[in-house]
matplotlib code that plots the C-alpha trace (Angstrom):
import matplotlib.pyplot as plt

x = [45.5, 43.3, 44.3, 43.1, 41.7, 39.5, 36.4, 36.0, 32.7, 33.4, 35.7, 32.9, 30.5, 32.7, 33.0, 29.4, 28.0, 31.7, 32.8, 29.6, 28.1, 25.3, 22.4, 21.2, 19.0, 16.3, 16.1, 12.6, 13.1, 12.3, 12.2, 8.7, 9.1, 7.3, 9.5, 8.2, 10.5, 9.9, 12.2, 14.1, 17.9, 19.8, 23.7, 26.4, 24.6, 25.7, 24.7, 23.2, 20.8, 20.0, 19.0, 16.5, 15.2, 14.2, 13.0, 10.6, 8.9, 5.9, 5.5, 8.3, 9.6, 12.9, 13.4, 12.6, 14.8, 17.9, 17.2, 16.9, 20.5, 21.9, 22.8, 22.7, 19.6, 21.8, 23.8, 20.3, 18.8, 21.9, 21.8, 18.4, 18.6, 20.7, 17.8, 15.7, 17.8, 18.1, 14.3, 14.6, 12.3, 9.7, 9.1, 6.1, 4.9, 2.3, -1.4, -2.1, -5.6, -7.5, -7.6, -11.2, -13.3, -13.4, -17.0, -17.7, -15.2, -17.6, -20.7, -19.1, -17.7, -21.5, -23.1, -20.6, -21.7, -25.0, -24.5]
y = [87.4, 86.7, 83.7, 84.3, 82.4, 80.6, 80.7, 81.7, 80.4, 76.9, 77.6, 80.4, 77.1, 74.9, 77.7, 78.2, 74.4, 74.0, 71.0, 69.2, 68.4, 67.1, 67.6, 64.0, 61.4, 62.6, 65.9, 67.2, 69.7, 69.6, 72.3, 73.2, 72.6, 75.5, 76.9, 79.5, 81.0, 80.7, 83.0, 86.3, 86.8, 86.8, 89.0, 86.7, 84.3, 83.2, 85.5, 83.0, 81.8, 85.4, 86.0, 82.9, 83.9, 87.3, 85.9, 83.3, 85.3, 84.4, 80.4, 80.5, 77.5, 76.2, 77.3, 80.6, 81.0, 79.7, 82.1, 85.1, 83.9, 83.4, 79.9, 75.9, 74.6, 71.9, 74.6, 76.2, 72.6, 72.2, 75.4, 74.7, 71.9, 73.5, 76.0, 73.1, 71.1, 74.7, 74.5, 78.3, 77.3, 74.7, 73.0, 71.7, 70.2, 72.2, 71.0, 68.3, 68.3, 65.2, 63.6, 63.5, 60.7, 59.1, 58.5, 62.3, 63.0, 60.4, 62.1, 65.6, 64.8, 62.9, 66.3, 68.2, 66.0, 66.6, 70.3]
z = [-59.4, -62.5, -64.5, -68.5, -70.1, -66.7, -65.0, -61.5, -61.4, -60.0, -57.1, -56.1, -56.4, -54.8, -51.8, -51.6, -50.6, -48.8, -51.5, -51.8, -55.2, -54.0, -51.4, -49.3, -50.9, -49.3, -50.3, -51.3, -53.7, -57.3, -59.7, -59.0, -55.2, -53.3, -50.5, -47.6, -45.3, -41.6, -40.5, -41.4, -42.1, -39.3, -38.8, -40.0, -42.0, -45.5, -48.0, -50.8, -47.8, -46.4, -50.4, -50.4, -47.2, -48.5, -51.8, -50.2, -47.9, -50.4, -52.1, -54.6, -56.6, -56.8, -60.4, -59.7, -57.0, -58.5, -61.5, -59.4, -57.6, -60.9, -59.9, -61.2, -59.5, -58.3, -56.3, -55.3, -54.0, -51.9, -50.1, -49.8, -48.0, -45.6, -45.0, -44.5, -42.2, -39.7, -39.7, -41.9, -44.9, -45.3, -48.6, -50.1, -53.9, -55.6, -55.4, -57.8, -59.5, -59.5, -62.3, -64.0, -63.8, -67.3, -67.6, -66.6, -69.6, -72.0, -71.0, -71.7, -74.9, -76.4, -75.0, -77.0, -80.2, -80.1, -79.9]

ax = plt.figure().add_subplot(projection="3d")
ax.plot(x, y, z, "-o")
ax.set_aspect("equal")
plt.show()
């Protein structure tokens, strides 16, 4: 039965991560987060995580997956950490490029002065 006038949305939310509106303290995942895969689909398994198995068989960031699911990042983090915890996707932070020495920087910038 339809009730007017209300979103189903949240009890499809709620459903999805079975109550919990949160993932664990330690959960790795940012919004640029990199997760991979490490297995297929298998029969039976919930269909938000069959989606990010399928969508992760390349690096793919958090963001991008919860945008292609249509869902709140926080929904996509949890169900991601459930992924993780099976051992079904491994998640990893984006290189970070060293920082420049300063004096490098100096030297650059009195060479581009006396151009």
């Amino acid at each position: 039965m339809s009730r007017p006038g209300r979103d189903d949305a949240p009890d499809r939310l709620y459903t999805l991560t079975q109550g919990r509106s949160r993932s664990g303290p330690d959960n790795p995942f940012d919004l640029v987060t990199l997760v991979v895969a490490e297995c297929d689909p298998v029969p039976g398994m919930q269909s938000e995580h069959a989606a990010i198995l399928r969508l992760t068989g390349r690096p793919t960031a958090v963001v991008e997956i919860a945008a292609e699911l249509k869902l709140p990042v926080s929904i996509t983090r949890i169900l991601l950490s459930d992924l993780l915890a099976a051992g079904r996707v491994s998640a990893r932070h984006p290189r970070r490029t060293a920082v420049p020495d300063p004096d490098i920087l100096e030297q650059v910038l009195v060479g581009l002065r006396n151009l």
